[in-house]
ZAKE-607962 format. One line per field, with one value per residue (C-alpha): x, y, z. Coordinates in pm, 1 decimal. Layout:
BEGIN
X c(X; ...)
Y c(Y; ...)
Z c(Z; ...)
//
This chain:
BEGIN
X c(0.0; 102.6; 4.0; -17.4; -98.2; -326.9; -213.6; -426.5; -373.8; -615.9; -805.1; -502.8; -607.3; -435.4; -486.5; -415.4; -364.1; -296.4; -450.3; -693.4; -724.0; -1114.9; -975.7; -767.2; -1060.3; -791.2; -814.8; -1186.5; -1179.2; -928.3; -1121.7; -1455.2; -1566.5; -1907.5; -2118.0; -2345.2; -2241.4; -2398.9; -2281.9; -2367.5; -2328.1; -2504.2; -2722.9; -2409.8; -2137.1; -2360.0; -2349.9; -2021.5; -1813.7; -2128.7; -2049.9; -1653.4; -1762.9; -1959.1; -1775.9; -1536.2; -1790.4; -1995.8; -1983.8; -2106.9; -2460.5; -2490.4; -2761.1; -2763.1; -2838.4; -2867.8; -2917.0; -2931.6; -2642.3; -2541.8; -2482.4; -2837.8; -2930.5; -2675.1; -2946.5; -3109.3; -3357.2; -3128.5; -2966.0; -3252.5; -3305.5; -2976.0; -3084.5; -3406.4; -3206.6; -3012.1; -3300.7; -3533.9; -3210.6; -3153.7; -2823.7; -2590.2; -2331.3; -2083.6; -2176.5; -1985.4; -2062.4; -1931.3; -1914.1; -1878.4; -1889.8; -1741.1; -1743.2; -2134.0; -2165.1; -1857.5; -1973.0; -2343.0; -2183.4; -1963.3; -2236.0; -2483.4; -2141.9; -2171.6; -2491.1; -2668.8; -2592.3; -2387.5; -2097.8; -2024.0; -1719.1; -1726.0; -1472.7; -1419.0; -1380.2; -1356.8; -1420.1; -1360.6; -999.2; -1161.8; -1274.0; -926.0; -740.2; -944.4; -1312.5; -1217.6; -929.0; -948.3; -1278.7; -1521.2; -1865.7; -2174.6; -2450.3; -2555.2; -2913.0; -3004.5; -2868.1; -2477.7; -2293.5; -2194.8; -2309.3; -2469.0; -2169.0; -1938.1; -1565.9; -1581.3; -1282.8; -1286.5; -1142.5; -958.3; -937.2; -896.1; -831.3; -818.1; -691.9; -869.6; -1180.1; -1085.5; -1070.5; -1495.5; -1429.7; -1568.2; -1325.8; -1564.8; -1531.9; -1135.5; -1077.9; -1288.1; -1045.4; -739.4; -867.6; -788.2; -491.2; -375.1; -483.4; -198.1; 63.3; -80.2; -122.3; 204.5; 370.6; 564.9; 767.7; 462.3; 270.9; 597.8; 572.0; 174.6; 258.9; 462.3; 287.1; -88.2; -108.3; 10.4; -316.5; -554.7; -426.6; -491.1; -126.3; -125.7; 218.3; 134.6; -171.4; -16.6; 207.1; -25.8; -257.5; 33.0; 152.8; -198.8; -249.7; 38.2; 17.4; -355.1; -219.5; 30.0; -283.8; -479.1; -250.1; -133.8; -484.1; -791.8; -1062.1; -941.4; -855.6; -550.2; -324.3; -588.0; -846.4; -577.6; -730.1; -999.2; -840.7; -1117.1; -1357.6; -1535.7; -1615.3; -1672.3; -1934.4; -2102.5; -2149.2; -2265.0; -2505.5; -2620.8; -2656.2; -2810.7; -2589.1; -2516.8; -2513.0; -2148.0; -1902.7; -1747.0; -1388.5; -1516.5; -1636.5; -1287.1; -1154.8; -1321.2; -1309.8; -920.8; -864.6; -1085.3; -866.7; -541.2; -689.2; -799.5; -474.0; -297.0; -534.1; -344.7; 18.3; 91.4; 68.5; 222.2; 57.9; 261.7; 162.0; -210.1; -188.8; 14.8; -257.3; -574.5; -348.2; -257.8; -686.1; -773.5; -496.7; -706.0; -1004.1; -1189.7; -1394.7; -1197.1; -1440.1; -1784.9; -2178.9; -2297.5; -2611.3; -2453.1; -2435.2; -2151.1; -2425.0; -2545.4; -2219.3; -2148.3; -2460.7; -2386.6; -2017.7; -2114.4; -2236.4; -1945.4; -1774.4; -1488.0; -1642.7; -1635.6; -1924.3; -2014.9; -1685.8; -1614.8; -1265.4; -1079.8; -750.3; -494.8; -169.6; 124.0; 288.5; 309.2; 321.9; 238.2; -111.0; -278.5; -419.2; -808.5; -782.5; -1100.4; -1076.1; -1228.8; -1606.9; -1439.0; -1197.2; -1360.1; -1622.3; -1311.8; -1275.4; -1611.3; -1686.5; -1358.1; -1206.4; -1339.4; -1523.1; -1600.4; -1548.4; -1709.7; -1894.4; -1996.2; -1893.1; -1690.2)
Y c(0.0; 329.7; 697.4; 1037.8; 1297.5; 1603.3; 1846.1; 2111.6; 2186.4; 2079.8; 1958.0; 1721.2; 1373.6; 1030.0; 886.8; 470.7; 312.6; -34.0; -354.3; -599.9; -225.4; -343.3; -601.1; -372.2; -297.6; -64.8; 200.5; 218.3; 222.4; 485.8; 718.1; 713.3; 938.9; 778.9; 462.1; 629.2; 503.1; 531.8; 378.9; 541.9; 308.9; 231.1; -69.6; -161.7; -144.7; -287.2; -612.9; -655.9; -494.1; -388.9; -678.4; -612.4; -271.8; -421.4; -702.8; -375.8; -234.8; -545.7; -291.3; -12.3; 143.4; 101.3; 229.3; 229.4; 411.2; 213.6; 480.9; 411.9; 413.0; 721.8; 1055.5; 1179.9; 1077.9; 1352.2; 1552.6; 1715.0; 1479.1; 1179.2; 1311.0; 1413.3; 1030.0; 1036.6; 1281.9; 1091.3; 801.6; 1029.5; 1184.5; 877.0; 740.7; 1010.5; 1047.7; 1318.2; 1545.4; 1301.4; 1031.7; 927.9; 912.7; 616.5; 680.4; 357.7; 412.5; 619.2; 941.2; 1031.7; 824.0; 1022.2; 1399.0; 1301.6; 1178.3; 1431.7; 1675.4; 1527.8; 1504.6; 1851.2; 1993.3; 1746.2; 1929.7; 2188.1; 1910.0; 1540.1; 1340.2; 1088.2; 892.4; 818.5; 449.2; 495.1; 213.0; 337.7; 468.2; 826.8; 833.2; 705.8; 952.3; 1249.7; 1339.1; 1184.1; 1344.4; 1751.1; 1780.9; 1849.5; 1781.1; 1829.0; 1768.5; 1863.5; 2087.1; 2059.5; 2408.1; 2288.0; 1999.8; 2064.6; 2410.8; 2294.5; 2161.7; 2247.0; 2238.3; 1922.1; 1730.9; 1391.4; 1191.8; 984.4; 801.3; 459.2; 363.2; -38.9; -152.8; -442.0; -235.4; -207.5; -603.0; -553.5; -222.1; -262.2; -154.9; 187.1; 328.8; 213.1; 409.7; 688.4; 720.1; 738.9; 1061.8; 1227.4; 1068.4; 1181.5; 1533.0; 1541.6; 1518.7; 1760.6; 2085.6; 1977.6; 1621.9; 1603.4; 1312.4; 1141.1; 1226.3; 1066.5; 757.0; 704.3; 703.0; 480.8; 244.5; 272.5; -69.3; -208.2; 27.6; -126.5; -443.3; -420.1; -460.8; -435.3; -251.2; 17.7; 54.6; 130.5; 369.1; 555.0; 633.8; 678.9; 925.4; 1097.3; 1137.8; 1297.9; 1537.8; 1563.3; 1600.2; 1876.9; 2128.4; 2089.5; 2180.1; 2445.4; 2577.5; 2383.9; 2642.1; 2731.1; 3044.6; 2980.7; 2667.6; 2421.5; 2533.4; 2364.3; 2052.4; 2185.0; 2110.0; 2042.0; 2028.5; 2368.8; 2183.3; 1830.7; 1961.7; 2173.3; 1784.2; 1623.3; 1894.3; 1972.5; 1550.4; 1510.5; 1343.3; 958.2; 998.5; 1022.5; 897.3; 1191.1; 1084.9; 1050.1; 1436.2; 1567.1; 1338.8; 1514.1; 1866.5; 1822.5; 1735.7; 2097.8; 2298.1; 2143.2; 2241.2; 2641.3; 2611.1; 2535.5; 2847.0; 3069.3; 2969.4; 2770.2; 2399.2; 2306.4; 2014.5; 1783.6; 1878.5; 1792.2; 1468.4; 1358.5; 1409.5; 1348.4; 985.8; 907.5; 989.4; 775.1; 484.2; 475.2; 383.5; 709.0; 967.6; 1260.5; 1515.6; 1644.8; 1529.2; 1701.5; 1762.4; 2065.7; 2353.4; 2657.4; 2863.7; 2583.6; 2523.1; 2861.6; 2900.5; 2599.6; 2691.0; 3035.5; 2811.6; 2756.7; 2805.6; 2959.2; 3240.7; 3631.8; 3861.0; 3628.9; 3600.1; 3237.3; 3178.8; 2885.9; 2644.7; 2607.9; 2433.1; 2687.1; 2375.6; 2006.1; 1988.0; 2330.1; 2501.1; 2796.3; 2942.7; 3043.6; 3345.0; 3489.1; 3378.8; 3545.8; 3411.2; 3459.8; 3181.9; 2972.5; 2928.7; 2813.0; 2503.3; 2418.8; 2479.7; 2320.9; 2076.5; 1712.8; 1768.4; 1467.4; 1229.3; 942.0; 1075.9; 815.9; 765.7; 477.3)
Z c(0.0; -72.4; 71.1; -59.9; 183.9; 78.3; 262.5; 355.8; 718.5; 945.9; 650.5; 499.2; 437.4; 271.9; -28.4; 16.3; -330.2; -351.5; -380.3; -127.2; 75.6; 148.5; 377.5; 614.8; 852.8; 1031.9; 753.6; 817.2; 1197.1; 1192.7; 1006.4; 1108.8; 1428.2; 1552.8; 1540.6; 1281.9; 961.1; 608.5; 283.7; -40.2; -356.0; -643.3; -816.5; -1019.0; -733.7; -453.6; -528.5; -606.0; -315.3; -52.3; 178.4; 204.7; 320.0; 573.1; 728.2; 826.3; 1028.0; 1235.3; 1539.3; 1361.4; 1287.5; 921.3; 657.4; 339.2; 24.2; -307.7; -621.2; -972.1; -1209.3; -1446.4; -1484.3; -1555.2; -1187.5; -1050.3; -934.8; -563.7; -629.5; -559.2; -307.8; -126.5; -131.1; 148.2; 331.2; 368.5; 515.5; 729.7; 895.6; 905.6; 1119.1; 1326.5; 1227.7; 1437.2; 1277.7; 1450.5; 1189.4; 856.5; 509.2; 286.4; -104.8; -281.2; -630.9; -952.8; -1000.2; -961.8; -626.6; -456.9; -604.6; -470.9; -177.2; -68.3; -159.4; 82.7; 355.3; 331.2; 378.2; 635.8; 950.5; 797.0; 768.1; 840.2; 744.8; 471.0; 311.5; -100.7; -191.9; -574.2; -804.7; -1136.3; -1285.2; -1373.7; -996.5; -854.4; -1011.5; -1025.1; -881.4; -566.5; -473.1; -406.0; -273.2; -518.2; -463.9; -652.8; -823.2; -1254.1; -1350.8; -1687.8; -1745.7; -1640.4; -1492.7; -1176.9; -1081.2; -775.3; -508.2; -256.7; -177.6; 102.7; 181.1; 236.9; 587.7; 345.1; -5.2; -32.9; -405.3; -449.1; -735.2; -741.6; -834.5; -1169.6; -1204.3; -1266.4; -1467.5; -1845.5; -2143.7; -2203.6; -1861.7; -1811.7; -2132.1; -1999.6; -1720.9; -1898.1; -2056.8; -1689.3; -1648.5; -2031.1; -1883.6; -1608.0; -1882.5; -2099.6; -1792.5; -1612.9; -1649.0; -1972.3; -1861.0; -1775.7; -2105.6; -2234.0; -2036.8; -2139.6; -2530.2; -2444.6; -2212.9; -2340.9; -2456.2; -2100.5; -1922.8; -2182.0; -2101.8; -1755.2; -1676.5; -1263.0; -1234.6; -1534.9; -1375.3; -1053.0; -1170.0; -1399.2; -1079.9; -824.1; -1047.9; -1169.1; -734.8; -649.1; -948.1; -825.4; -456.8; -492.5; -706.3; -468.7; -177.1; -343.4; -424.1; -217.9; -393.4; -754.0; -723.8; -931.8; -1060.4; -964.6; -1280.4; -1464.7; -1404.9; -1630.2; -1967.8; -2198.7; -1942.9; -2070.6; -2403.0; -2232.8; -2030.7; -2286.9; -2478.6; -2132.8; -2136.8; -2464.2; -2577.2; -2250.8; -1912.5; -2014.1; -2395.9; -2335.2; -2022.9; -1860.0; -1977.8; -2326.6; -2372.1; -2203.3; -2430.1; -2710.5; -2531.7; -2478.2; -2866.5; -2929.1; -2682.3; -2825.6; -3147.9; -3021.4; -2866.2; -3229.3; -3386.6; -3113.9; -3226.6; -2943.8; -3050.8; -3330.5; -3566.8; -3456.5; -3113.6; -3150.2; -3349.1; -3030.1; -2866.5; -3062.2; -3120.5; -2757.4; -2714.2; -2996.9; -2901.5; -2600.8; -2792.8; -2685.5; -2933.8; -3029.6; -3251.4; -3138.7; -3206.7; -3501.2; -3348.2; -3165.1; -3347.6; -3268.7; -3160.2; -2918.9; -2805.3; -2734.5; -2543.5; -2307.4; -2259.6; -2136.6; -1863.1; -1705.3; -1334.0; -1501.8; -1693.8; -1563.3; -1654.5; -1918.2; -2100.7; -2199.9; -2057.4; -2111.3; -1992.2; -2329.9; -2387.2; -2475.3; -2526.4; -2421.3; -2054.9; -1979.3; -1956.2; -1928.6; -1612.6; -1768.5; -1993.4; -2169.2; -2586.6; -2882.7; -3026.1; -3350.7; -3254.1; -3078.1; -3354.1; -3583.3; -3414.8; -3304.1; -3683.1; -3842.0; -3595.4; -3653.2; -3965.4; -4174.3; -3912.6; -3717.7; -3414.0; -3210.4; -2828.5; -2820.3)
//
């Protein structure tokens, strides 16, 4: 087992990474404050890892909350469905919130950590790549509205993360490629070597091979780790982590949540900002096939749904947590392994690639 240590002051917290983590009942004991204790999860994760989760905690209080699988149940409705439990229970501010799930489960999760009682502790157990080395880690929580992905949420950190390897033993091709796209991100904003290293070693992560896999979410963690300490709120270097993510969501949105995985519209929104980012003079050509290849090699789209229009697009990315007095501003490459803090763009040039880049091309998710 391995640990990388958030640090955030009072609010620093470890990240365990390893494998067969669901059987050290210490790193659950140690972590959780009360008796009370409430397990989030979902009707796809349940039944394969619920019961590990609860032979930890025989002495413990535990309830349950089973929600449905997918992106378009993100919503206050669902997690109104915790806060039922919660209350129904009784449960104090002392007690402790269990995410078990991907991405959704631990935004919805952390979101409903903090608002019941103003704030209660909860722990991510991730079980998707995407989730291990990115949503889980930094303390973003949240839920979508049909107007914008996550515009309802909160900055709540989490006790601790325990990312088990094993997870991704039950992980389906689709979403293991839709985690690489984060993990392709850390190269691109800061991690040249890294970026490097995946080009090299994508056929080893698609083939499930248990050290590259290691290494690849080691590595995305403590790249993950040191933003966030540097900048818990993203007021600064930590929007970084937003390569793509401007154009990603406005897809989510705009095809409706669940058309495509969240990894496979930054996939596609990271290919459009390498692409804005070549309009600009930064990139060079060779600089964007890289990447559009290293996306592709992972078996994940690349170019945009034609049913979005510019004019759509530009409507749903005004949408966005970045943008000042309703300037669309956005994260860009000035070269590989170096990005952009967000800096407002030009409609003129942001229409090029949304109206050039892609053209002509298959547009299916993968």
């Amino acid at each position: 087992m391995k640990k990388i240590q958030v640090e955030l002051g009072n609010r620093s917290y470890p990240i365990y990474i390893g494998s067969d983590l669901l059987k050290k009942s210490e790193l659950f004991k140690f972590h959780i404050k009360s008796k009370q204790v409430v397990i989030i999860s979902n009707v796809t994760i349940a039944p394969l890892y619920l019961d590990k989760i609860l032979n930890n905690l025989l002495e413990y209080e535990v309830q349950t909350v089973i929600l449905p699988d997918g992106e378009q149940f993100k919503t206050l409705e669902y997690v109104t469905q915790i806060f039922d439990k919660l209350l129904a229970n009784k449960f104090s501010r002392n007690s402790t919130l269990i995410a078990l799930g991907g991405g959704v489960i631990g935004d919805m999760g952390g979101f409903a950590a903090a608002c019941y009682q103003r704030g209660i502790s909860f722990l991510q157990i991730p079980t998707t790549l995407l989730a291990q080395v990115d949503s889980s880690v930094g303390g973003k929580t949240g839920v979508n509205h049909p107007l914008g992905k996550n515009m309802i949420g909160a900055f709540y950190q989490p006790e601790c993360v325990i990312a088990d390897a094993d997870f991704l033993d039950s992980l389906d091709n689709r979403q293991l490629s839709a985690g690489l796209a984060e993990v392709i991100k850390y190269g691109l904003i800061r991690d040249i070597v890294f970026f490097e290293w995946l080009e090299i070693n994508v056929d080893k992560l698609l083939n499930r091979d248990k050290h590259a896999l290691a290494y690849a979410i080691e590595r995305s963690c403590i790249n993950k780790a040191e933003i966030v300490s540097e900048d818990e709120t993203e007021t600064g270097v930590r929007a970084t982590l937003n390569l793509g993510h401007t154009f990603g969501h406005a897809i989510e949105t705009g095809v409706g949540y669940g058309t495509y995985l969240h990894g496979e519209a930054v996939a596609i929104g990271t290919c459009q900002a390498a692409d804005l980012s070549r309009r600009i003079g930064w990139l060079t050509d060779s600089d964007v096939n890289r990447i559009v290849a290293l996306f592709k090699k992972c078996n994940l789209p690349t170019i945009p749904p034609t049913k979005l229009n510019s004019s759509q697009f530009l409507d749903l990315m005004a949408v966005d947590k970045k943008n000042v007095d309703g300037k669309i501003r956005l994260i860009l490459l000035t070269k590989l392994g170096t990005a952009t803090l967000p800096i407002e763009i030009e409609n003129k040039l942001i229409v090029q690639t949304l109206e050039s880049y892609g053209k002509n091309q298959s547009l299916s998710p993968s």
